[in-house]
C-alpha positions in Angstrom: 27.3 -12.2 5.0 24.3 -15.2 6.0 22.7 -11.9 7.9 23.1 -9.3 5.6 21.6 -11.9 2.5 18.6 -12.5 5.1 18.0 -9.1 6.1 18.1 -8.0 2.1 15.7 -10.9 1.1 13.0 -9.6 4.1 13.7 -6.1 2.9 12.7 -7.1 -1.0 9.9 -9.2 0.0 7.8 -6.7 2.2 9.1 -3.8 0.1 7.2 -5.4 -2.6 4.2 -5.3 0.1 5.0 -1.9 0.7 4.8 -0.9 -3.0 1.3 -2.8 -3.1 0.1 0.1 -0.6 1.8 2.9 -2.6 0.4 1.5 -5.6 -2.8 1.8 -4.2 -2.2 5.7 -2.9 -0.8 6.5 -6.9 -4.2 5.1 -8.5 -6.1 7.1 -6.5 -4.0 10.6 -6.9 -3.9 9.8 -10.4 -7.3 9.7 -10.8 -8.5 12.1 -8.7 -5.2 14.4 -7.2 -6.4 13.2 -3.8 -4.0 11.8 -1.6 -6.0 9.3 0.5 -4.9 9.2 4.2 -8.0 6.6 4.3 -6.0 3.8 2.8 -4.2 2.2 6.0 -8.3 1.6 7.1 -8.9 0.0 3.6 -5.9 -2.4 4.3 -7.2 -3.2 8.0 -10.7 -3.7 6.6 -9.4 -6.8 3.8 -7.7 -8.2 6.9 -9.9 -8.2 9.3 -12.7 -9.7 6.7 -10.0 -12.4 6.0 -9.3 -13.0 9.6 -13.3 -13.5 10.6 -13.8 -16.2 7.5 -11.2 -18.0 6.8 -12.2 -20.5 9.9 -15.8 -20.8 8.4 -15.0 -20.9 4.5 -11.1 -21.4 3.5 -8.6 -19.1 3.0 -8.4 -18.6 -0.7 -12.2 -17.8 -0.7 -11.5 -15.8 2.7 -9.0 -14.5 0.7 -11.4 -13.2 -1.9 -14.1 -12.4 0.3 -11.4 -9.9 1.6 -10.2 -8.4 -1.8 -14.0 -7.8 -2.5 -14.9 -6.2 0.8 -12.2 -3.9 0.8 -12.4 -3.1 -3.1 -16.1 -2.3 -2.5 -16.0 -0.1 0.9 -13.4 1.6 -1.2 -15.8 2.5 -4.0 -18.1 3.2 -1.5 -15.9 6.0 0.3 -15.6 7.6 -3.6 -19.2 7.6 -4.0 -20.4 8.7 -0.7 -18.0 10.7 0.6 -15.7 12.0 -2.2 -17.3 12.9 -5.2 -20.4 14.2 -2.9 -18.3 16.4 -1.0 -19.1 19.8 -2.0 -15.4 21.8 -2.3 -12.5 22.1 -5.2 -9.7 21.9 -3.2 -8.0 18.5 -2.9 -6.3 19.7 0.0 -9.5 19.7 1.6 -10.5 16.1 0.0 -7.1 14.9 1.8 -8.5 16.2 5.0 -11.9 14.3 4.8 -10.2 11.2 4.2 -8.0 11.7 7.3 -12.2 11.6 9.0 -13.1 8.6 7.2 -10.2 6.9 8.1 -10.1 7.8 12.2 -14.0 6.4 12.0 -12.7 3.0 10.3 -10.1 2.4 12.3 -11.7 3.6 15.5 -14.6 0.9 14.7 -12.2 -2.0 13.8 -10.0 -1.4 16.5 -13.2 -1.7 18.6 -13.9 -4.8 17.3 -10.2 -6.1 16.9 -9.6 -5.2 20.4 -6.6 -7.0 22.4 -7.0 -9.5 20.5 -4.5 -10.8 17.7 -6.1 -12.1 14.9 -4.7 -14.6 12.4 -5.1 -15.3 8.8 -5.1 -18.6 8.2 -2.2 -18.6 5.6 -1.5 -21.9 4.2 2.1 -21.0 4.1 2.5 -21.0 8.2 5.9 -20.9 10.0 8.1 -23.0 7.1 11.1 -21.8 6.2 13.2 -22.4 3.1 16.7 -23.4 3.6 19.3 -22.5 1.4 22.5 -23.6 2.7 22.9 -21.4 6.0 20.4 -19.3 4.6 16.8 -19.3 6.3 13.9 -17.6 4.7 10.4 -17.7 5.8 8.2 -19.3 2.8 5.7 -16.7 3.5 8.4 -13.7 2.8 8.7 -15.7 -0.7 4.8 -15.9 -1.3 5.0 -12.5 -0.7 7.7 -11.3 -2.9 5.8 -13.4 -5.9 2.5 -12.5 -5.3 3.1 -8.6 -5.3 5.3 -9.1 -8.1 2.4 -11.1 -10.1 -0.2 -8.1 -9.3 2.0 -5.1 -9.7 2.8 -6.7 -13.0 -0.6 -7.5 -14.1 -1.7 -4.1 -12.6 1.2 -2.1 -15.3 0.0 -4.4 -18.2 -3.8 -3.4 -17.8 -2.6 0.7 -16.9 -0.9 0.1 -20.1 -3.1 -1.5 -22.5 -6.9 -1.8 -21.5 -9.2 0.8 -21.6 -9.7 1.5 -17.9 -5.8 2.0 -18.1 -6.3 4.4 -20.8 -8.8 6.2 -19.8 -6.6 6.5 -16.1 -3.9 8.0 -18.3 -6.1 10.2 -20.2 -7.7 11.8 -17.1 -4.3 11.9 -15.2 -2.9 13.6 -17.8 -5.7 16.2 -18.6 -8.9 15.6 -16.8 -11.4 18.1 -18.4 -10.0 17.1 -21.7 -10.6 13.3 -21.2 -14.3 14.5 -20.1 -14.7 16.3 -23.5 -13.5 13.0 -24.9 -16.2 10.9 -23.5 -14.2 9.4 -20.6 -16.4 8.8 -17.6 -14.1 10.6 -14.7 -17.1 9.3 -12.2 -16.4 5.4 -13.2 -12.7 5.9 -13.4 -12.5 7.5 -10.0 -14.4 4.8 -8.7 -12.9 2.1 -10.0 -9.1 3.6 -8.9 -10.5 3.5 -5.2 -11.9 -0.5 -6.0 -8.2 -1.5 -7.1 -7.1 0.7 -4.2 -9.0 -1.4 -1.7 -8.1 -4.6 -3.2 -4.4 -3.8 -3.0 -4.0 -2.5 0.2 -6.6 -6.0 1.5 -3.8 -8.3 -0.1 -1.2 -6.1 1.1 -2.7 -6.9 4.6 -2.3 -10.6 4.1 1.6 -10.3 3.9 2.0 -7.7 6.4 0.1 -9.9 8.8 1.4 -13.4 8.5 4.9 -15.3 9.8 6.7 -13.8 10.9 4.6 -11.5 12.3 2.4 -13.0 15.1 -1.2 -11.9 13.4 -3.8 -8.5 12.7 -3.4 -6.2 15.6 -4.9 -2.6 16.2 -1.5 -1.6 15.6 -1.6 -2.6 12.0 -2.5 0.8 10.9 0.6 2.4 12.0 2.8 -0.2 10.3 1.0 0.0 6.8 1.6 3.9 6.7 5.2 3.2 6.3 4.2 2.4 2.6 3.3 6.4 2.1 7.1 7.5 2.3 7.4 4.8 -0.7 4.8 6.8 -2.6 5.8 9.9 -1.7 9.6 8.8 -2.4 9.0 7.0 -6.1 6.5 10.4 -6.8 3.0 10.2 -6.3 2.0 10.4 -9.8 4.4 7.4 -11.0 3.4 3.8 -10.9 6.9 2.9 -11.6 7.7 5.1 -8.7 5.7 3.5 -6.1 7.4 0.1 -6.8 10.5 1.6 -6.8 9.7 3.4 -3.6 8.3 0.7 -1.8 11.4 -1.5 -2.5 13.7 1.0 -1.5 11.7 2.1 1.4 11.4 -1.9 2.5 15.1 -2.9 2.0 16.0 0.5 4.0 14.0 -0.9 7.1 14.9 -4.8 7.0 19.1 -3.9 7.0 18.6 -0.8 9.6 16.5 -2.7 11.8 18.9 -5.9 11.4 22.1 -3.5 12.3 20.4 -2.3 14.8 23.4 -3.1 17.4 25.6 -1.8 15.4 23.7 1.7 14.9 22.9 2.2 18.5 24.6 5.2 19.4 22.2 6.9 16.5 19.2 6.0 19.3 16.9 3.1 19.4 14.2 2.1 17.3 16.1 3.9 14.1 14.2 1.3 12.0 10.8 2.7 12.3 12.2 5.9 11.1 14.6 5.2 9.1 11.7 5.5 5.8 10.6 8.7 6.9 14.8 10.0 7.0 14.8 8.7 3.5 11.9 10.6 2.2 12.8 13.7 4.2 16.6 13.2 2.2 15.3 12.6 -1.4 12.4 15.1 -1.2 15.7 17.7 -0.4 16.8 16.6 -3.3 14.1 15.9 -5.9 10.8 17.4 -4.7 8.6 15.7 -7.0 10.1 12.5 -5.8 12.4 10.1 -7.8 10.0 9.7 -10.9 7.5 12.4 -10.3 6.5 14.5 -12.4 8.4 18.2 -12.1 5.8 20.8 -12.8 7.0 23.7 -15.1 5.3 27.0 -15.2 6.7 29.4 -18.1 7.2 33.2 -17.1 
């Protein structure tokens, strides 16, 4: 009961880092139906910039520094790259970002190297213990601090103007135009708040008890996009429900993992994409999606 209370604490708190990613692939598809296979570079980007300052400057301004690079190279991807690319198809906007993001990573990977890179978290290796149960601080800091944004992210979709004008061009895009919504700036700023959640995202993923930033940090972020793809790509509420469902799914397979060996090893680096595969048989839009209805 001590392990399965562990494993479901790990599974809440970086499912709450996973839905931090999704979050950040939702903004961006509502505001421009692109689904950005550049994001897992945005997240090593905000780590690596934490990674190089924090020594020189602090965390929390490290910190910062990394939110801001990351938020900024990802308007910078939108203006350069995506609304100068010349086609209609998003299909063929998804592509290019797949481009963009084997040049990031190829670059930082380059520069990252063998090395493994930490973060300089103030949280370190302290555990909390609750009677016989041990939980890493930093799985806590986690679980609050993606709680914090994606609750301060829902209150500004919700009630400030960028929020609206999100809404507005998700729901009708050529309409919102007419309207006087600026599709440029909202696009724009959905890849900023992209950026900056995947760079804190990065933090969490990379701190106890995880030994540091690696090359392989890439492959571990894109677990989040079963999460998006699972809550519906178009549903903010989705993608935290997808990312919790996606994270807790990992933590307990990966902990049972003795007990699920004759399924094969390593079941718990899959086990996200089996749940997508199962719930998109069964809702294709995903679990808050929205269904698209076409009269005849």
């Amino acid at each position: 009961m001590i392990t399965f209370i562990e494993l479901l604490v790990n599974g809440i708190s970086i499912g709450a880092v996973y839905a931090l990613i999704a979050l950040g692939f939702v903004v961006i598809f509502k505001a421009t139906e692109v689904v950005n296979f550049a994001h897992a570079s945005l997240l090593l980007v905000g780590g690596f910039i934490i990674a190089k300052t924090h020594e020189s400057v602090g965390f929390w301004p490290a910190l910062l520094l990394g939110l801001a690079g990351a938020a900024v190279l990802g308007a910078l991807i939108e203006f350069l790259v995506i609304r100068r690319a010349n086609v209609v198809n998003h299909s063929v906007l998804a592509i290019v970002t797949i481009g963009v993001d084997i040049v990031l990573t190829t670059e930082l990977t380059r520069q990252i190297g063998t090395e493994v890179l930490a973060l300089g978290d103030p949280w370190g290796s302290q555990v909390l213990h609750l009677g016989a149960v041990n939980i890493p601080l930093a799985r806590i800091a986690a679980l609050l601090a993606a709680s914090a944004v994606i609750a301060a992210f829902l209150l500004a979709f919700k009630y400030t103007n960028w929020g609206v004008a999100m809404r507005a061009t998700a729901e009708d895009a050529e309409t919102a135009a007419l309207m006087g919504v600026r599709r440029g700036r909202v696009s724009m700023g959905a890849w900023a708040v992209a950026g900056a959640l995947a760079a804190l995202a990065a933090l969490f993923m990379c701190i106890f008890p995880t030994p540091g930033l690696d090359r392989t940090v890439t492959a571990t972020a894109m677990k989040a996009f079963p999460a998006a793809i699972l809550g519906g790509l178009d549903s903010t509420t989705g993608a935290l429900a997808g990312g919790l469902i996606i994270g807790v799914t990992e933590s307990l397979v990966s902990g049972y993992q003795g007990e699920l060996v004759f399924l094969g090893r390593g079941l718990g680096d899959v086990a996200p994409f089996l749940v997508m595969i199962i719930v998109l048989l069964i809702r294709p839009a995903g679990l808050f999606g929205t269904r698209e209805l076409a009269r005849v």
